[in-house]
C-alpha positions as CSV (number, residue, x, y, z in Angstrom):
1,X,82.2,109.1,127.1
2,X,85.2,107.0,127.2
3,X,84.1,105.1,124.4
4,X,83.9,108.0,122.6
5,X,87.2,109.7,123.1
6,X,89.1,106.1,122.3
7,X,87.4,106.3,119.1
8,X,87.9,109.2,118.3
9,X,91.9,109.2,119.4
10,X,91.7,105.7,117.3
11,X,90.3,107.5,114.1
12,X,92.3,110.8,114.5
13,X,95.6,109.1,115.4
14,X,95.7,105.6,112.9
15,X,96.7,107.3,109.9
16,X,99.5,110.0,111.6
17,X,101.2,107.0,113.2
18,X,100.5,104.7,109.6
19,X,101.9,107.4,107.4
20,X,105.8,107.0,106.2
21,X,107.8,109.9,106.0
22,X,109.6,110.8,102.6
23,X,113.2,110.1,102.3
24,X,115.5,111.5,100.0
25,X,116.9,108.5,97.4
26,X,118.4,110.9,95.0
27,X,120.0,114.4,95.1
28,X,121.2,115.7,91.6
29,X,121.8,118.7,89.6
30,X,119.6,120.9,91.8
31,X,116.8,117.8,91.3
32,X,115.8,115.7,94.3
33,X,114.0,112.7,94.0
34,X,112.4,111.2,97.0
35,X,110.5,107.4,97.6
36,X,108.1,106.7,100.4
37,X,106.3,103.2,101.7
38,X,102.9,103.1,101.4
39,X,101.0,100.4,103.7
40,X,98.8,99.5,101.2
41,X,101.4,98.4,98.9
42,X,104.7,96.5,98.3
43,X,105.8,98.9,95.9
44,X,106.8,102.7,96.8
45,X,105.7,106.4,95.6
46,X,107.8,109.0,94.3
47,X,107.8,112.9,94.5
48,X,110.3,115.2,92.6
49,X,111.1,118.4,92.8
50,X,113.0,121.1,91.1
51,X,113.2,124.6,90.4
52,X,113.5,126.4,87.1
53,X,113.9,130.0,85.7
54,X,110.1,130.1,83.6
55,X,106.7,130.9,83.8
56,X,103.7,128.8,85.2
57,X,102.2,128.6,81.9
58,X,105.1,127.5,79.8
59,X,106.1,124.7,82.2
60,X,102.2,123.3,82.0
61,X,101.8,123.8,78.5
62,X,104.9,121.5,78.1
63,X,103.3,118.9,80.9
64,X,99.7,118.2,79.3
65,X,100.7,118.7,75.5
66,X,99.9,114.7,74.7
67,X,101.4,114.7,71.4
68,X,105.1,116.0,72.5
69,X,105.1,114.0,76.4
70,X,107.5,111.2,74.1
71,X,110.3,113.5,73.4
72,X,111.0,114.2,76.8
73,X,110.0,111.1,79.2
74,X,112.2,108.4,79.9
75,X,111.8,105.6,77.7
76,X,108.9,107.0,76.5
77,X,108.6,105.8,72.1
78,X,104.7,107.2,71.7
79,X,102.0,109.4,72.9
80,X,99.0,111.3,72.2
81,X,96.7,113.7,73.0
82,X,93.0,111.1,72.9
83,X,91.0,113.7,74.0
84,X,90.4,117.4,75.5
85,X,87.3,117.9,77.0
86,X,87.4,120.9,78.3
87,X,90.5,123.7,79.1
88,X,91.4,122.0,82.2
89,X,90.5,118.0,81.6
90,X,92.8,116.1,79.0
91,X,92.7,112.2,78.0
92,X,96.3,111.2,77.2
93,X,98.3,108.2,76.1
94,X,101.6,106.9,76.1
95,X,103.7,104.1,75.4
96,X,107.1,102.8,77.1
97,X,109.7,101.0,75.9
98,X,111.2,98.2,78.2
99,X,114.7,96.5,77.7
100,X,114.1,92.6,76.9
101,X,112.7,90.3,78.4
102,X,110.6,92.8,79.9
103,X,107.3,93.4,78.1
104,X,106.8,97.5,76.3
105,X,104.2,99.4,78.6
106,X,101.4,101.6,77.5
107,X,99.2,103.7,79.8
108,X,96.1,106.0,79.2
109,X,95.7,108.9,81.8
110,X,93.0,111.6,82.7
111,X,95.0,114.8,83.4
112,X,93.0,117.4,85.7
113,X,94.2,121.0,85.9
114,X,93.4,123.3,88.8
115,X,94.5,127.0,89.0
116,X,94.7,126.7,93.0
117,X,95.8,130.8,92.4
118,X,97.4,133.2,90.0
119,X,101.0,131.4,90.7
120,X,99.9,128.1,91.6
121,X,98.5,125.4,89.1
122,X,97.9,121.5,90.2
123,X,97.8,119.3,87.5
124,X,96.0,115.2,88.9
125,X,96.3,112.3,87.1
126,X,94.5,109.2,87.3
127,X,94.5,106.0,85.5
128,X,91.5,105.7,82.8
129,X,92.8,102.4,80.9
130,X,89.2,101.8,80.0
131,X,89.2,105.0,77.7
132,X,91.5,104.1,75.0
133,X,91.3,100.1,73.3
134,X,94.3,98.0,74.3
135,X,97.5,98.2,71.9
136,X,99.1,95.5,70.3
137,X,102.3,94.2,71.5
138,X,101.7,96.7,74.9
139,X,100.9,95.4,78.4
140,X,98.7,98.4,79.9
141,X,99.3,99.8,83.2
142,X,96.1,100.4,84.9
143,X,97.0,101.2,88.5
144,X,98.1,104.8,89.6
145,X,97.5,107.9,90.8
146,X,99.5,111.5,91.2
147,X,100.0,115.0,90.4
148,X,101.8,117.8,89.3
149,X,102.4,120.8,91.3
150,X,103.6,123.8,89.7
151,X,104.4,127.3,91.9
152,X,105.7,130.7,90.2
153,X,107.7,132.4,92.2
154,X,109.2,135.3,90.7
155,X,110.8,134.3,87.8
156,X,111.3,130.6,88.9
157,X,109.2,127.8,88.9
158,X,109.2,125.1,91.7
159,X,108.2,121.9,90.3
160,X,106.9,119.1,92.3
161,X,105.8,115.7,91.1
162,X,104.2,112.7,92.8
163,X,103.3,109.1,91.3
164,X,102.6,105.6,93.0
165,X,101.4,103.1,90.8
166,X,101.7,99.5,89.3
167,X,103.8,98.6,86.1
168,X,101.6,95.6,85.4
169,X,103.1,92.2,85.3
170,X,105.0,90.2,86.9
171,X,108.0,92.7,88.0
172,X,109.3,91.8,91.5
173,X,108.7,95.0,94.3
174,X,112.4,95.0,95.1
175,X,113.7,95.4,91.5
176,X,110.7,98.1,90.6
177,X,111.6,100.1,94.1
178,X,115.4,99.8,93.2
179,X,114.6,101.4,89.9
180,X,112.1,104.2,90.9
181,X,114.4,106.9,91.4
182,X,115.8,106.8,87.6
183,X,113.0,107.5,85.2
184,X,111.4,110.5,86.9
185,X,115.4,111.9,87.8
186,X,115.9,111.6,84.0
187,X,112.6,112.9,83.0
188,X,113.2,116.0,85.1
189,X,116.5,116.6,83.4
190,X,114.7,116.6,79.7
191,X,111.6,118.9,81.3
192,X,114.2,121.2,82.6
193,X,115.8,121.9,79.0
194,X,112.6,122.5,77.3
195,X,111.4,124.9,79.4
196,X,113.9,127.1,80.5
């Protein structure tokens, strides 16, 4: 019986103890961007969160329309809609623009929508690099994983967004980790003036 209760305490308890807490790296113009170590990696995960006056529908329309995701994401030069399979799974691609001598990033993602309820939609995101050919002159990410979280309440919208992944390449941790906080701050700040 003992046997069976250190198991179980081992099991249960592990990944409490193993899990880092968030901590806030960035807090600006109502939009705060936190990073958190993950165990299984060197490099860290981001969330983001803001709150704007809209609706659900207008803020995820704006989030999974393929063709448009360029005008608004940081250094973001490309992207398309590849495929829409049904009215909650998308197959999207984008392309990134790096400043010398760092090599231009492309990624292909599956986008997942669930209506959770009538004011809460999650949108996941996975990596699906082997659904679009490789682009010239583009090193392709193939490693990540997140969501969007989107919550009406009243006539605000509280955004949430959450990424770990890999840029490809030979990037050290330390200068990728030092950098997280500034794309997703500055995409925020363009989502923010397209939908309200």
């Amino acid at each position: 019986m003992k046997i069976y209760i250190a198991l179980f305490c081992l099991f249960f308890f592990t990944p409490l103890s193993a899990q880092k807490e968030w901590k806030l790296k960035k807090d600006k113009n109502d939009i705060q961007v936190y990073t958190k170590s993950i165990d299984s990696s060197k490099l860290k995960a981001y969330k983001v969160e803001m709150t704007v006056e809209s609706s659900l529908d207008k803020v995820k329309n704006i989030i999974i329309d393929g063709n448009q995701l360029h005008l608004w994401n940081y250094k973001a030069i490309d992207s398309k809609l590849l495929e829409k399979t049904s009215e909650s799974e998308y197959l999207i691609w984008m392309a990134l623009d790096l400043p010398w001598p760092l090599r231009n990033r492309d990624f292909v993602s599956w986008l997942n929508l669930q209506r959770i309820s009538k004011d809460v939609i999650r949108i996941n995101l996975t990596a699906a690099s082997d659904k679009y050919e490789v682009q010239e002159g583009y090193l392709r990410m193939t490693n990540f994983k997140g969501y969007w979280l989107l919550e009406q309440k009243g006539t605000m919208v509280k955004i949430t967004h959450q990424m770990h992944g890999d840029p490809s390449g030979n990037l050290p941790s330390w200068f990728v980790n030092s950098m997280i906080a500034k794309a997703p701050y500055n995409n925020f700040i363009a989502l923010r003036e397209r939908v309200q």
